[in-house]
Structure formats: structure tokens, C-alpha cells
C-alpha positions in Angstrom: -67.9 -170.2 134.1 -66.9 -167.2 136.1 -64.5 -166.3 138.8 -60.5 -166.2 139.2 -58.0 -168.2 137.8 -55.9 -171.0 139.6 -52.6 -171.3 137.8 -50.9 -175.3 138.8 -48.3 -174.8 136.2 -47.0 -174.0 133.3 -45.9 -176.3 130.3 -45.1 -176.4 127.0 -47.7 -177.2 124.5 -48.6 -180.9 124.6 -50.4 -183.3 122.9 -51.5 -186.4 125.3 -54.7 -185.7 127.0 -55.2 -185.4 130.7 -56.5 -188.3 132.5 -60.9 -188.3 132.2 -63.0 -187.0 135.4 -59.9 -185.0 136.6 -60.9 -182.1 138.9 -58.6 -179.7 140.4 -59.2 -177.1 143.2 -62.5 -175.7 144.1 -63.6 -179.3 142.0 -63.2 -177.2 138.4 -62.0 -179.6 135.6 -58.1 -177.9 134.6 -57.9 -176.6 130.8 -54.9 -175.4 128.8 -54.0 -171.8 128.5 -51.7 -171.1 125.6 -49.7 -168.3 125.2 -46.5 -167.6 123.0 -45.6 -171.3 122.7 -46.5 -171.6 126.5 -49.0 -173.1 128.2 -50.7 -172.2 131.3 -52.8 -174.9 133.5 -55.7 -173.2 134.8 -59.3 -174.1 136.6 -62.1 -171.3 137.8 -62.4 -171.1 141.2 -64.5 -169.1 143.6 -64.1 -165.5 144.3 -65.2 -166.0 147.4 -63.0 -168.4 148.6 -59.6 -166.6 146.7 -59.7 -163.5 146.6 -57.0 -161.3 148.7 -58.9 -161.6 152.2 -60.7 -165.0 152.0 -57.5 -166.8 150.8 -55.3 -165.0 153.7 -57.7 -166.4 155.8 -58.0 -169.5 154.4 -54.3 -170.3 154.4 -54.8 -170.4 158.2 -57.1 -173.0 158.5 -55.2 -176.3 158.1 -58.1 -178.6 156.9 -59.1 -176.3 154.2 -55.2 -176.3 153.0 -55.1 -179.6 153.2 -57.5 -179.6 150.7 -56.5 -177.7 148.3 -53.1 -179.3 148.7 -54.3 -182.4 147.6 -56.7 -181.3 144.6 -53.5 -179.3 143.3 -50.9 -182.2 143.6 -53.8 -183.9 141.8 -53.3 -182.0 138.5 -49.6 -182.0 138.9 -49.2 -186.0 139.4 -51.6 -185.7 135.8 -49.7 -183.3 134.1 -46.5 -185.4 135.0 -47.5 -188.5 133.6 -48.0 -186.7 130.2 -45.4 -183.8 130.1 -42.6 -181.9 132.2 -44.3 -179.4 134.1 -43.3 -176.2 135.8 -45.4 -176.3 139.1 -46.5 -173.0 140.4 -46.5 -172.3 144.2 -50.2 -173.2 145.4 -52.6 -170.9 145.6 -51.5 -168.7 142.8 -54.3 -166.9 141.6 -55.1 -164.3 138.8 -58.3 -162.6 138.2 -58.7 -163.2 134.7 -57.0 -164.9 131.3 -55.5 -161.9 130.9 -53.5 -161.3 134.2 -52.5 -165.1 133.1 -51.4 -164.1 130.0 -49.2 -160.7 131.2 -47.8 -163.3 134.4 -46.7 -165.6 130.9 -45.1 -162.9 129.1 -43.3 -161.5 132.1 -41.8 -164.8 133.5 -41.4 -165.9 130.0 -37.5 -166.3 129.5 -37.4 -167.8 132.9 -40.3 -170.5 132.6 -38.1 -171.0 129.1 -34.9 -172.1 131.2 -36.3 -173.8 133.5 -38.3 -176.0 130.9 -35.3 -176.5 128.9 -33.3 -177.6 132.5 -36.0 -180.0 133.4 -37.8 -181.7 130.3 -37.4 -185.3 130.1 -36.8 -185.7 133.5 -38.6 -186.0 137.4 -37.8 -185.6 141.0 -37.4 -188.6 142.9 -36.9 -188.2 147.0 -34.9 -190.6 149.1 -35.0 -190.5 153.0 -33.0 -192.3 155.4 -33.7 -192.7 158.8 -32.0 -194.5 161.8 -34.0 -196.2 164.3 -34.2 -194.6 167.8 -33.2 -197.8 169.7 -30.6 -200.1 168.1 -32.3 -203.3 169.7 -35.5 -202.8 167.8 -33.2 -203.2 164.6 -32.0 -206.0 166.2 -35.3 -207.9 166.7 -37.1 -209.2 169.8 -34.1 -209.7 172.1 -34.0 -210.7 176.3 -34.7 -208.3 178.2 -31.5 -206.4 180.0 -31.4 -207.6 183.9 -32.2 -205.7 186.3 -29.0 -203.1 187.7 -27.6 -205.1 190.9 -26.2 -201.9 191.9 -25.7 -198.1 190.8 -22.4 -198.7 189.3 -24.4 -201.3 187.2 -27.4 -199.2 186.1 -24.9 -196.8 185.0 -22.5 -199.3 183.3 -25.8 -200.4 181.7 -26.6 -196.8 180.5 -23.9 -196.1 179.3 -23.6 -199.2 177.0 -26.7 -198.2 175.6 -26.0 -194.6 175.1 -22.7 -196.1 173.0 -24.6 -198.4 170.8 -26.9 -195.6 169.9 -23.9 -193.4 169.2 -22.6 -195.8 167.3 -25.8 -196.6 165.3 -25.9 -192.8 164.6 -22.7 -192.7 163.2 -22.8 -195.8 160.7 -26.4 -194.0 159.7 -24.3 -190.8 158.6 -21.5 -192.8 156.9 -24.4 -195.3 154.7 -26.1 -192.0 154.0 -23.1 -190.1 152.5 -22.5 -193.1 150.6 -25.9 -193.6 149.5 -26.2 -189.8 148.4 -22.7 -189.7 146.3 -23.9 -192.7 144.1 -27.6 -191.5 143.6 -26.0 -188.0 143.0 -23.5 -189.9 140.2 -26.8 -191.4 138.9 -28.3 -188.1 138.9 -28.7 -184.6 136.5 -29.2 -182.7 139.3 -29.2 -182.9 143.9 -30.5 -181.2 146.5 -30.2 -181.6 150.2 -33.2 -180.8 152.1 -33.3 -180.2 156.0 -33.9 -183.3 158.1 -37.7 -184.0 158.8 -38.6 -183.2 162.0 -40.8 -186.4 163.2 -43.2 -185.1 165.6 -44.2 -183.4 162.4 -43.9 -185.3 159.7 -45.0 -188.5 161.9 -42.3 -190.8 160.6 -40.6 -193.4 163.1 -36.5 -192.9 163.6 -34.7 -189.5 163.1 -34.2 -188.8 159.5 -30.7 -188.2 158.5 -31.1 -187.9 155.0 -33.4 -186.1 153.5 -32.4 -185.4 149.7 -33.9 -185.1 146.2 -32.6 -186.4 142.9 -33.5 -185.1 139.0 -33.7 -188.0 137.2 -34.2 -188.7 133.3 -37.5 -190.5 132.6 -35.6 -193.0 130.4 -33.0 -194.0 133.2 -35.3 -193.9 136.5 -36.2 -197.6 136.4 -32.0 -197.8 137.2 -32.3 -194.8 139.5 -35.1 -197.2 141.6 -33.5 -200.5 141.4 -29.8 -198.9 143.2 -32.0 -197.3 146.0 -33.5 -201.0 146.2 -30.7 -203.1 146.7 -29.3 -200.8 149.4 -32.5 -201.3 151.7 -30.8 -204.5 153.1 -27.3 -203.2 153.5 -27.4 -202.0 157.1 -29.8 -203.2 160.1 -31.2 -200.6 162.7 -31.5 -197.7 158.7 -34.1 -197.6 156.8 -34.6 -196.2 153.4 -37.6 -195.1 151.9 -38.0 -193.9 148.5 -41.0 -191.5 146.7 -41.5 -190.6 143.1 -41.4 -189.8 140.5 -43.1 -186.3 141.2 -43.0 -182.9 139.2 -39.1 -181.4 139.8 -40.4 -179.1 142.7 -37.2 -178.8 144.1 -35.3 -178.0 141.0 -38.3 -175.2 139.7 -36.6 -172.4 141.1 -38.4 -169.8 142.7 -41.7 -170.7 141.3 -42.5 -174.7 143.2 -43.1 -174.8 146.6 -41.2 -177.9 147.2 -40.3 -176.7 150.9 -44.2 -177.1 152.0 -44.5 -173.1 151.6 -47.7 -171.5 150.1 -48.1 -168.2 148.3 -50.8 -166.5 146.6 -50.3 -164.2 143.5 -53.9 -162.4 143.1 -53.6 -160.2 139.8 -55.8 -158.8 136.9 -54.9 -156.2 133.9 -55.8 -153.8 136.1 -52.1 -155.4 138.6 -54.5 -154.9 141.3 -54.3 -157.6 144.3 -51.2 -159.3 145.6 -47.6 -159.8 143.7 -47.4 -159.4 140.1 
């Protein structure tokens, strides 16, 4: 089959097989690409679609990276289930083997280190968010009377505006807590920015937002702490997600911060990056 070369990520050499009926981007089945004790996932896709123009264009239409978004995290959720992978940024691309091959032997003692740093162990993500009104933590509850006066709709606002200061503030304190005993738990932290929610469309404001490198063989632990804290404080809630590929811990090479690149190369180094 012609066309370029979608790199997902790269590996060391494994012996489990994928999953059966696994398709990647473009709906290409993903093979192994070995090279120096290396291995490089990789699936054809269309010229047409990524090469140096189409792709730019591409990368601006949201459904279509939506797409591909999905059909990539595909072959990473597989190659995580069987191995540690490396996950590329999405949307690398190379025009041939070859340029896969050079983009292996150039990154080589880097992809090494990083392999060694992560093997045997996944990202888990932990978010904690604080609801906007404390009495929907509360549960149905009478409904405030109605201000007699000025001086009592202000009285009334500004109890309000304290319990949601004060729900704010034990949020914080449960959420440093929370994040020194996963992080004593943990090989490895990182603190992401807060989510905003008219993005991400999750209820509350998120005040923790923070990823954990875990060790396969200890996880179960790892998921059974963040468990028995979901009950610890009314009005927070703590949601948990894993176990993915270590995007945050990769280096340079993930896109765990919801970036995209492309990387369009051939023997020839034409195209974008190297």
C-alpha cells in the first residue's frame, strides 16, 4: 500500500500481539517498524489528506481532528495494554520507511531514556473539582426566604458568598492533601493547569488537575486510595482516569497538553521538522 507514514509511537520490541480488527488513522491496520532494537508503530495514510498543505488545513477543521484524535488514542490504548509505549505527537508524518528509520536513529538515545524512565509503568489522571453552589452539595434544601428588606438581601448575599468562600478553601486544602499522598504513591507528578469548564464541559471549577506515573504492578493500590477519598468531603468531587500511555511524562515527544504537530519528512528531509 502506498502513501506516507503515520508514526503513533515508538516501542521496544515486543512480543504480545495487538488486539484483532485494530485500525488506526486514515482506517490502515498499524504494523511494527523495527530499527536498531526500536520499534516504530506505523499505518499508510493518504497523501492527500497529510501532506504539508492538506494536513495544515486539516488541523483547522475540528471534526476532522477529532477524528483522527480518536483513531490515534486507539492504537495507543492497544499498544498500552501490551507494552510501554513512547507516544508521538499526533499527526506526525514521514514520507517513507526510511525518513522513519533516519527520525529512529536521530532521537535514538533519547527515545532510549525515556523508555528506560517509563517501562513498567502508566499515567493515571486525578481531578478534583468543587461544586459551584455549596447547597447542591448539600442536597435538596428549603428554599432561602424572600429579603424583607435591603439590609436582608445583602445579609443574605453575603452569607452565601462566605459559604462559597469557604467551600473553595476546604477544596484547596483536601486537594493538597490528596496530591502529597498520590505523589508518595507515585514514581513520578505533574501538575497540569486547571480545566477550563466552558471547555472541557465538566460541572464545578476544577482545582486539581494532576497526573501520576504509576508502576503497573502497584496501580490496583494507586486506584483503591483515590477511591476511599471520594466520600471524605461533601460539595468535592474526585474523578479519576487511567491507566493511559505516560503522555505527560514523554518529554517533548507526547502531546499530553491537547497540542498537535506534524513532522512531514522523507530521505530527501524535505517537508516539515526533521
Amino acid at each position: 500500500m502506498t502513501g506516507l507514514r503515520y508514526v503513533y509511537a515508538v516501542c521496544r520490541p515486543f512480543d504480545a500481539a495487538l488486539q484483532a480488527q485494530l485500525t488506526g488513522v486514515a482506517g490502515d491496520p498499524p504494523r511494527l517498524l523495527a530499527h536498531r532494537g526500536l520499534v516504530a508503530v506505523v499505518s499508510h495514510v493518504p497523501e492527500a489528506d497529510f501532506c504539508e498543505e492538506a494536513l495544515r488545513a486539516h488541523l483547522e477543521n475540528l471534526d476532522w481532528l477529532a477524528g483522527t484524535a480518536r483513531a490515534h488514542q486507539q492504537v495507543i490504548d492497544a499498544l498500552t495494554a501490551v507494552t510501554t509505549p513512547l507516544p508521538l505527537r499526533l499527526a506526525t508524518v514521514f514520507r517513507d520507511d526510511s525518513g522513519v528509520r533516519v527520525m529512529l536513529e536521530e532521537r535514538e538515545e533519547a527515545f532510549r531514556r525515556t523508555l528506560d524512565r517509563l517501562d513498567g509503568r502508566v499515567e493515571w489522571g486525578v481531578k478534583v473539582y468543587v461544586e459551584a453552589e455549596p447547597e447542591r452539595a448539600a442536597g435538596p434544601a428549603e428554599p432561602a426566604p424572600k429579603p424583607a428588606s435591603g439590609r436582608d438581601y445583602l445579609r443574605q448575599r453575603r452569607m452565601r458568598t462566605r459559604a462559597n468562600d469557604d467551600l473553595w478553601t476546604k477544596a484547596e486544602g483536601f486537594a493538597t492533601r490528596l496530591h502529597e499522598t498520590l505523589s508518595s504513591r507515585a514514581d513520578d507528578a505533574r501538575l497540569h493547569a486547571p480545566q477550563n469548564p466552558s471547555i472541557s464541559g465538566a460541572a464545578g471549577r476544577n482545582v486539581l488537575n494532576a497526573a501520576y506515573l504509576v508502576g503497573r504492578d502497584v496501580s490496583e493500590e494507586f486506584v483503591e486510595v483515590v477511591d476511599r477519598t471520594k466520600d471524605d468531603a461533601p460539595g468535592i468531587r474526585v474523578e479519576l482516569t487511567g491507566p493511559w500511555a505516560a503522555y505527560s511524562f514523554a518529554g517533548d515527544e507526547a502531546a499530553g497538553d491537547g497540542t498537535t504537530g506534524h513532522d512531514t519528512a522523507g530521505e530527501d528531509g524535505t517537508g516539515v521538522g526533521s
